[in-house]
VEXDREN-2710 file (C-alpha; in Angstrom, 1 decimal):
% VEXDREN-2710
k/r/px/py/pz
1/UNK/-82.7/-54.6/131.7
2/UNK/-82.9/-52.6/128.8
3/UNK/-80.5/-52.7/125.8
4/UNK/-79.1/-49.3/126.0
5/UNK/-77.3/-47.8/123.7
6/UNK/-73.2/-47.8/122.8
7/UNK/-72.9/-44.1/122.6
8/UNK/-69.8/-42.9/122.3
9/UNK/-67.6/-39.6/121.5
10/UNK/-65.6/-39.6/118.3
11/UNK/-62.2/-40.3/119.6
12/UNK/-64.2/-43.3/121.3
13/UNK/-65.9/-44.7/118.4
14/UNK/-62.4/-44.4/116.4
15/UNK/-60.8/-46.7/119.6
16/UNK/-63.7/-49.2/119.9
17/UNK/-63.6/-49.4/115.7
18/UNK/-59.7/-50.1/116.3
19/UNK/-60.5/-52.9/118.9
20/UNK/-63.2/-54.7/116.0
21/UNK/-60.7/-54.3/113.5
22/UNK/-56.7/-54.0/114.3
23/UNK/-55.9/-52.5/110.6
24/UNK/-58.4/-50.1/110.1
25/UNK/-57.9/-46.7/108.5
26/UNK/-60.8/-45.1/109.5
27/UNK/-59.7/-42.8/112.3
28/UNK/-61.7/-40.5/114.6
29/UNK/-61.2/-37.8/111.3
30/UNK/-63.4/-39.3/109.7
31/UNK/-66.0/-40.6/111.9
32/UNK/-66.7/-36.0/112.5
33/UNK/-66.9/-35.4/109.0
34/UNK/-69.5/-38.5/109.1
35/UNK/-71.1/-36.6/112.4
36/UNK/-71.0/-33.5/110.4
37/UNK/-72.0/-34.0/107.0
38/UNK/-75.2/-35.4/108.5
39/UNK/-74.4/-39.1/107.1
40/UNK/-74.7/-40.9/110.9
41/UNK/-76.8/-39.1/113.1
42/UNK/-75.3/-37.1/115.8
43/UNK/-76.2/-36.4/119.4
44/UNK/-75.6/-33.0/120.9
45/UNK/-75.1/-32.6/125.1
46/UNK/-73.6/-29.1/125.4
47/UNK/-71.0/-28.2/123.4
48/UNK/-70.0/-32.5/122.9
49/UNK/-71.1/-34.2/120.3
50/UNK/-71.2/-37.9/120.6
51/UNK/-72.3/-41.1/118.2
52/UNK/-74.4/-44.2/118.4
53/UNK/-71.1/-46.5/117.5
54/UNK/-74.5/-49.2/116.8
55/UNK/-75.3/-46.9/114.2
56/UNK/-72.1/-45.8/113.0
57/UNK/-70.7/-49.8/112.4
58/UNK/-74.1/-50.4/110.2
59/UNK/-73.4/-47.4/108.3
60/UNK/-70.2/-48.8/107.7
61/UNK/-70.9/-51.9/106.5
62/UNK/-73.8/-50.6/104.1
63/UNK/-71.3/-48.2/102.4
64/UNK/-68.1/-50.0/101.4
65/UNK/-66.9/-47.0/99.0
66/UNK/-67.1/-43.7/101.2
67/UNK/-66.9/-40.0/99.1
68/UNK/-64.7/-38.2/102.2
69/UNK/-63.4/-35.7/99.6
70/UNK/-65.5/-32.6/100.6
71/UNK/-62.7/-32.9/103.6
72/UNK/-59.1/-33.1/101.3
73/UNK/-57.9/-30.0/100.5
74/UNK/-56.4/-29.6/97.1
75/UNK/-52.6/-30.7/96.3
76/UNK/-50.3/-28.3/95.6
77/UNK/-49.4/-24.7/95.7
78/UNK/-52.0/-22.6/97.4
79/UNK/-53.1/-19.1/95.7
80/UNK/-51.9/-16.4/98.1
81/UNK/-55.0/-14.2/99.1
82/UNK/-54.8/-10.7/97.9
83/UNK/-54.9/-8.9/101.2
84/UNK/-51.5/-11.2/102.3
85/UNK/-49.5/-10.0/99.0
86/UNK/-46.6/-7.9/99.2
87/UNK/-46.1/-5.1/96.8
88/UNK/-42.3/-5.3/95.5
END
């Protein structure tokens, strides 16, 4: 039989990450902007989008220290657009 392989939909791979490892952080979040920023390959089936979790654990263990900060926003007190303002 062939080895086929663990594909898997983000909320999945977040699941079968939390069954390997009880603690983790790494949520299902995370594992999008990975499928999104191009980082671990996606696979497209309609409007789904799932993830080799294969893939996805040996991208993990090749890159301890992750940069996930195109996804924070900024702290503090957000700049009101202009077209929201009130005139007083």
């Amino acid at each position: 039989m062939a080895n086929l392989p663990r594909i898997r939909s983000a909320k999945e791979a977040a699941s079968e990450l939390r069954k390997l490892d009880p603690g983790t952080k790494f949520c299902e979040h995370h594992i999008r902007y990975l499928m999104r920023s191009g980082a671990v390959p996606m696979i497209t089936a309609g409007c789904r989008q799932f993830v080799n979790l294969d893939t996805l654990i040996e991208y993990l263990a090749e890159h301890p220290t992750l940069d996930l900060q195109g996804q924070q926003q900024e702290t503090g007190i957000r700049k009101v657009p202009e077209h929201i303002r009130w005139s007083v």
